[in-house]
C-alpha positions in Angstrom: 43.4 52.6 -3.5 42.1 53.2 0.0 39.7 51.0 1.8 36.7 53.3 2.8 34.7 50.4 4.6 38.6 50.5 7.4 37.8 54.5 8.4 38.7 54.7 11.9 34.9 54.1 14.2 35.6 57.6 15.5 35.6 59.4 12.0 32.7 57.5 11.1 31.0 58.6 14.4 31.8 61.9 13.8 30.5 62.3 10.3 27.3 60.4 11.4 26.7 62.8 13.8 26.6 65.6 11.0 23.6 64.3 9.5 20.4 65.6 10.2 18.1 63.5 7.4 17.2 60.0 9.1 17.1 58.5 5.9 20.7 59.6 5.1 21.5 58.4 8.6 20.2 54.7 7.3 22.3 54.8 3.9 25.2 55.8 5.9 24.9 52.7 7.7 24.0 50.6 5.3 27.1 51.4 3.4 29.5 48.5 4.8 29.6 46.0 8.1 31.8 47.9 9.7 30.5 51.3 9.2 27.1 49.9 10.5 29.1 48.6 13.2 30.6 51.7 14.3 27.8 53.8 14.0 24.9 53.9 16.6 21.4 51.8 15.5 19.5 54.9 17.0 20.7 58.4 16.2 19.7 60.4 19.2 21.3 64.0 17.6 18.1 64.1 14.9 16.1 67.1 15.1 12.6 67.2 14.5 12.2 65.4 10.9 10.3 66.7 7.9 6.6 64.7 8.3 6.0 61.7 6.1 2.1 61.9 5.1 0.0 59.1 6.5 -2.4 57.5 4.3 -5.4 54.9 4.8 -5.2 51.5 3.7 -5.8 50.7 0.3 -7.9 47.5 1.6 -9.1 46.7 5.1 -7.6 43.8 6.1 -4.2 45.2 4.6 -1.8 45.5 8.1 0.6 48.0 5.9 0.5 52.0 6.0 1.9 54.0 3.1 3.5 57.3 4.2 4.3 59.6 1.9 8.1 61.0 2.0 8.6 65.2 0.6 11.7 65.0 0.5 12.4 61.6 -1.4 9.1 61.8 -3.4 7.8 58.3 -2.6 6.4 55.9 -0.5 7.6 54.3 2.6 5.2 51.0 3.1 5.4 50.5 7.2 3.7 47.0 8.8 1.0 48.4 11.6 -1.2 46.0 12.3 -1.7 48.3 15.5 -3.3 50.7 13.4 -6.1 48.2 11.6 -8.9 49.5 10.4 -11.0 48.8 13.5 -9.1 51.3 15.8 -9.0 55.3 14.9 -5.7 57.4 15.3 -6.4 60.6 17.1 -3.3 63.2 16.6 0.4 62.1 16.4 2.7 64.3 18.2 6.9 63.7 18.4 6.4 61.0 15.8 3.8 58.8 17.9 0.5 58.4 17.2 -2.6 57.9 19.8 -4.7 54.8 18.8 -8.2 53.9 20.3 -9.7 50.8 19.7 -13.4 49.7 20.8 -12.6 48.2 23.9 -11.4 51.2 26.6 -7.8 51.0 25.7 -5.8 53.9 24.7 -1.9 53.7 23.9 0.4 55.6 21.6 2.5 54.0 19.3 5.5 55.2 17.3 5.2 53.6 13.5 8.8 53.5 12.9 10.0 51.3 16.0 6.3 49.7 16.5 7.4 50.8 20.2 3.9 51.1 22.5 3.2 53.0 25.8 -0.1 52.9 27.5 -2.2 55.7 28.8 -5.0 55.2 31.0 -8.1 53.6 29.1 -11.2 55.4 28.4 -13.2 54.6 31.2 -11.3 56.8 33.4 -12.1 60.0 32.2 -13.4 62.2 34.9 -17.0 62.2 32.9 -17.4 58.5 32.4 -19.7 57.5 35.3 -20.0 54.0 34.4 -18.5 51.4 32.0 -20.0 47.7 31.5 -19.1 45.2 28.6 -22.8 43.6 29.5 -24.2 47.0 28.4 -24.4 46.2 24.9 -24.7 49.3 22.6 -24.2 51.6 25.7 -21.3 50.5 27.7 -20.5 53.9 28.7 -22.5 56.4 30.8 -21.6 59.6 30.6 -22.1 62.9 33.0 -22.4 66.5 31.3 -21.5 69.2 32.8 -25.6 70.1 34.0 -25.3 66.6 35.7 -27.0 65.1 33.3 -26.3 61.1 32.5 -26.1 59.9 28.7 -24.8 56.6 27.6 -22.7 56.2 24.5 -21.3 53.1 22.8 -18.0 51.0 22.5 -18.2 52.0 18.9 -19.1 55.4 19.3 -16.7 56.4 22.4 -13.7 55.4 19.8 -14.5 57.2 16.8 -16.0 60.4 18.1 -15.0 61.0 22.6 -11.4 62.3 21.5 -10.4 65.0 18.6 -6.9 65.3 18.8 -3.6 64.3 21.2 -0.6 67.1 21.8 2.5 65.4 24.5 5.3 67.4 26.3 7.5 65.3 24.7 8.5 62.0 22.9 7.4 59.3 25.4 10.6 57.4 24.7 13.6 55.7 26.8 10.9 56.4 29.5 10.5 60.0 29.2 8.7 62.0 31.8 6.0 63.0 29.1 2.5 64.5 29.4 -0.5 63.7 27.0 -3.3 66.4 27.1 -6.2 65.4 24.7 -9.1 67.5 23.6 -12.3 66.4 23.6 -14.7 66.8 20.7 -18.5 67.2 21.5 -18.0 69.0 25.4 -14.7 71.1 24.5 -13.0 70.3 28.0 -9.5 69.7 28.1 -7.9 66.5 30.1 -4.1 65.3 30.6 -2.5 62.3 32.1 1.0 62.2 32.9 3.4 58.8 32.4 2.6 57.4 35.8 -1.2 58.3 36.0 -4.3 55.9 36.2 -6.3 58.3 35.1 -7.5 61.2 33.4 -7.9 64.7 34.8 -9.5 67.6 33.5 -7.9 71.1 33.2 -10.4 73.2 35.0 -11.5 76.6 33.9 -9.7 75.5 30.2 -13.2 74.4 28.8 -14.1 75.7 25.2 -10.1 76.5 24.6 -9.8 73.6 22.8 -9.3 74.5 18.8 -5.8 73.5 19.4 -3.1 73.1 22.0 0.8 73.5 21.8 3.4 72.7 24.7 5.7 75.9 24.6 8.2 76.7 26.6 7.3 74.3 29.4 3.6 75.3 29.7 0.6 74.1 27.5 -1.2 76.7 25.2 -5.0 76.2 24.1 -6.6 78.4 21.9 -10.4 78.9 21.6 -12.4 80.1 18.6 -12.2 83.4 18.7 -8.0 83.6 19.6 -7.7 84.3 23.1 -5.2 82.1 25.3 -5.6 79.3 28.2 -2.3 78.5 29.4 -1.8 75.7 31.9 1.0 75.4 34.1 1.2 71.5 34.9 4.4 71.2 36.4 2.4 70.8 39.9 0.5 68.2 41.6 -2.3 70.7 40.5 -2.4 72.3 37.5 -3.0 76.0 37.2 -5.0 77.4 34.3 -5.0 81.3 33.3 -6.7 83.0 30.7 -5.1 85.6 28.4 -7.8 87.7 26.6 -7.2 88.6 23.2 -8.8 91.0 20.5 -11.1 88.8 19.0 -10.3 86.9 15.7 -13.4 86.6 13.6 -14.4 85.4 10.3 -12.3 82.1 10.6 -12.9 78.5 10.7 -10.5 76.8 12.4 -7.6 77.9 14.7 -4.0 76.0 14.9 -1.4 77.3 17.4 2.3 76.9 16.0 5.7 76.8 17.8 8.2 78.8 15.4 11.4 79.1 16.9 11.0 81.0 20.0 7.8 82.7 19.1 4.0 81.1 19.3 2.0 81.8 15.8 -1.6 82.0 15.2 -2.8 80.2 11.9 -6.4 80.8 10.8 -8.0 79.1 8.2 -10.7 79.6 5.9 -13.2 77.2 4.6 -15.8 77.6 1.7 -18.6 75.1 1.4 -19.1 73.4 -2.4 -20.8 71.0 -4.1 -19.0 68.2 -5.9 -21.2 66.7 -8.5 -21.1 62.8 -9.9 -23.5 61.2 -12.0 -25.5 59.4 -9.4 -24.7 62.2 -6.5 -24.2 65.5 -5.7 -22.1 66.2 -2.4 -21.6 69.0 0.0 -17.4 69.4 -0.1 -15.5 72.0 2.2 -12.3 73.2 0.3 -9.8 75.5 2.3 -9.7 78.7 0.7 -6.9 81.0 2.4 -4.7 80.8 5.6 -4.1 84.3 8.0 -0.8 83.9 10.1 -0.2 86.1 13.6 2.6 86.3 16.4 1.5 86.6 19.9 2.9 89.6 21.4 2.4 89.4 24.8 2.9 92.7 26.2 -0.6 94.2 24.1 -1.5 91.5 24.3 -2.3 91.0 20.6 -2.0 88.7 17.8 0.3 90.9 15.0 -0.5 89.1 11.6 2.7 88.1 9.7 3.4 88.8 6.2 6.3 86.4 5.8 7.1 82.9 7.4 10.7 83.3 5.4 12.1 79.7 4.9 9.3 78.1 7.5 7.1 75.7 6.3 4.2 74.7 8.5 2.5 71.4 9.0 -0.9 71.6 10.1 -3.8 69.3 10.7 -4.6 66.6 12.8 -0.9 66.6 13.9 0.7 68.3 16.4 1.3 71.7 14.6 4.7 71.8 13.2 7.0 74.2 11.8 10.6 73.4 10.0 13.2 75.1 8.1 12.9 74.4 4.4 16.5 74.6 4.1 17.1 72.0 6.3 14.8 69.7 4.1 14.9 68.9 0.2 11.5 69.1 -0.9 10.1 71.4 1.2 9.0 74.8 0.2 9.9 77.8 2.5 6.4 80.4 3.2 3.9 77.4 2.5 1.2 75.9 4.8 1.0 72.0 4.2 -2.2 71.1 5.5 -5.0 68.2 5.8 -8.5 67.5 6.4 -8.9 67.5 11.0 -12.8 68.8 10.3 -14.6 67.2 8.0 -15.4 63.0 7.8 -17.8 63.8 5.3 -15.1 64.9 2.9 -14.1 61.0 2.9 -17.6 59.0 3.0 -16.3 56.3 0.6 -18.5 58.0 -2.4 -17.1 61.3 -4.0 -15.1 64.7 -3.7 -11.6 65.2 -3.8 -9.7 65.6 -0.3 -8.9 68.8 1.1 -5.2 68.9 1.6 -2.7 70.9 -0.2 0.3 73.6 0.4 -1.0 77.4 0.5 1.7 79.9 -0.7 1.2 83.1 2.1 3.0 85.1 -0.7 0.9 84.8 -3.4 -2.2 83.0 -1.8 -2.2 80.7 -4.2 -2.7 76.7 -3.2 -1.1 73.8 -5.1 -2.0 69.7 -4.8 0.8 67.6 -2.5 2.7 65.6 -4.7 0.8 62.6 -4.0 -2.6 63.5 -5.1 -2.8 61.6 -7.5 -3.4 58.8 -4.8 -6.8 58.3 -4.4 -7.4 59.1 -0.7 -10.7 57.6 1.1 -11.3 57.6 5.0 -9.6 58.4 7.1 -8.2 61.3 6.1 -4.0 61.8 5.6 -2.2 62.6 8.8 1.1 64.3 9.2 3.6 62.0 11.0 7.0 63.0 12.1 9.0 60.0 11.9 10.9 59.8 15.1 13.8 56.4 15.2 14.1 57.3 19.4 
């Protein structure tokens, strides 16, 4: 009988390298000594992985993370005591996620290695005028954009100054990536490169900042109503130029998606309703439908799309995402999976069900995730690629 665990290391190179699942990748390895042996810890060939779903602690002074896997229909239990329950996640992108804790540090960390990089802290964003530990309860003094001077908290700068984190790339094996952030209450959008000290704000980009996407080596913002900021930062200075767009109107939130070579416009729409319990009634917002559009630039125009085919979009608080669902078991082909990026009050530790589910753009119909039956308090679920570089 042969002796499967004495294949040649080049055959069992080769064959590794035909894998695109990370998780098959693992078994493959785990198989024998000398297949682990032959075959790379870190397989750099991956492409982009199907998200694993991120979900809160089920106590607070738990240091592990459950994510939920599609494809294998269960939990992966990940230690992160970077991610406690005193610092807030704002955005994963490339399979890292941005943390923010009280004091002014910022840093992204990848939850599959536990690898960190550090960005420049909070206090040097171009607005913060002033930071001081001695400042109890307003450590930071902020300037708007009328030149007026507000102070804000440790507390408050961490869980409300940034909405969401989109990068160039994966930050890893010293990548030459770029973070641009969004802001939440002014709008403005700001970006720091690898080396950088600081922040710096993309001028003349303010109010684009329902979602950003890097395509094609420049960065795409979207405002409210569907027209385009794109910002060139391959300079020392970045350039910022505005492509008006027929106006979108009616939705709630916008989400620009990299499909293949094309850039996609997802809309979607919200309904306000009241959850009732026997002590309380709350004020719920459930997603009721999705629109899809391709920019066509030479209108310009957004064209809406009837069809994703076998694409499956990923959408929320993650960098938006969209996969082949043949590529991935578990993963259905012309669905939206999405979660709650709007609303905290959805997850105030009291009542209501989360909003997160997969939309169906055939039939507009909307079905739970598979893991629903987990109950899911604050925060809410985050999509995260996981990403072994």
């Amino acid at each position: 009988m042969a002796d499967w665990s004495q294949l040649h290391p080049e055959l069992l190179d080769f064959i590794a390298k035909k894998f695109k699942i990370y998780t098959d990748y693992v078994r493959f390895r785990a198989v024998c000594h000398n297949w682990r042996a032959s075959v790379p810890k870190t397989p750099h060939h991956l492409p982009t992985q199907l998200p694993w779903l991120m979900l809160p602690q089920s106590q607070p002074h738990h240091t592990h993370r459950p994510f939920f896997s599609l494809s294998l229909n269960k939990f992966h239990f990940l230690q992160l005591p970077e991610a406690s329950h005193r610092r807030r996640r704002r955005g994963s992108s490339h399979g890292w996620l941005l943390i923010l804790d009280e004091a002014p540090e910022i840093f992204l960390l990848n939850p599959l290695t536990r690898s960190k990089v550090h960005l420049p802290p909070l206090s040097t964003f171009p607005n913060v005028v002033r930071f001081n530990f001695a400042d109890v309860g307003r450590e930071y003094a902020l300037r708007t954009s009328s030149g007026d001077v507000y102070t804000r908290s440790l507390k408050k700068m961490r869980d409300s100054f940034i909405k969401k984190t989109i990068l160039s790339s994966s930050p890893a094996n010293g990548s030459d990536f770029i973070a641009v952030v969004i802001l939440n209450q002014t709008g403005d959008l700001a970006l720091c490169r690898k080396s950088d000290d600081s922040w710096t704000f993309l001028e003349d980009a303010q109010s684009y900042a329902e979602d950003v996407i890097f395509h094609r080596g420049l960065f795409y913002a979207v405002n409210k109503y569907g027209s385009i900021a794109v910002c060139d930062v391959s300079g020392s200075s970045p350039r910022v130029s505005i492509i008006e767009m027929p106006q979108q109107f009616g939705g709630d939130l916008q989400y620009l998606v990299e499909s293949g070579e094309e850039l996609l416009l997802v809309t979607r729409y919200l309904d306000l309703t009241y959850d009732v319990e026997p002590d309380q009634t709350s004020l719920i917002y459930r997603t009721t439908r999705f629109q899809v559009c391709r920019l066509d630039l030479k209108a310009p125009r957004w064209e809406v799309v009837s069809s994703l085919g076998d694409r499956a979009l990923f959408l929320g608080e993650n960098l938006s995402l969209s996969l082949s669902s043949v590529d991935f078991p578990g993963c259905k082909g012309n669905c939206i999976y999405y979660t709650d990026d709007y609303s905290e009050d959805n997850y105030d530790g009291i009542g209501g069900e989360q909003d997160l589910g997969i939309f169906n753009l055939e039939d507009g119909s909307i079905e739970p995730l598979p893991c629903s039956h987990f109950r899911i308090r604050w925060p809410p679920p985050l999509w995260v690629t996981p990403n072994p570089c």
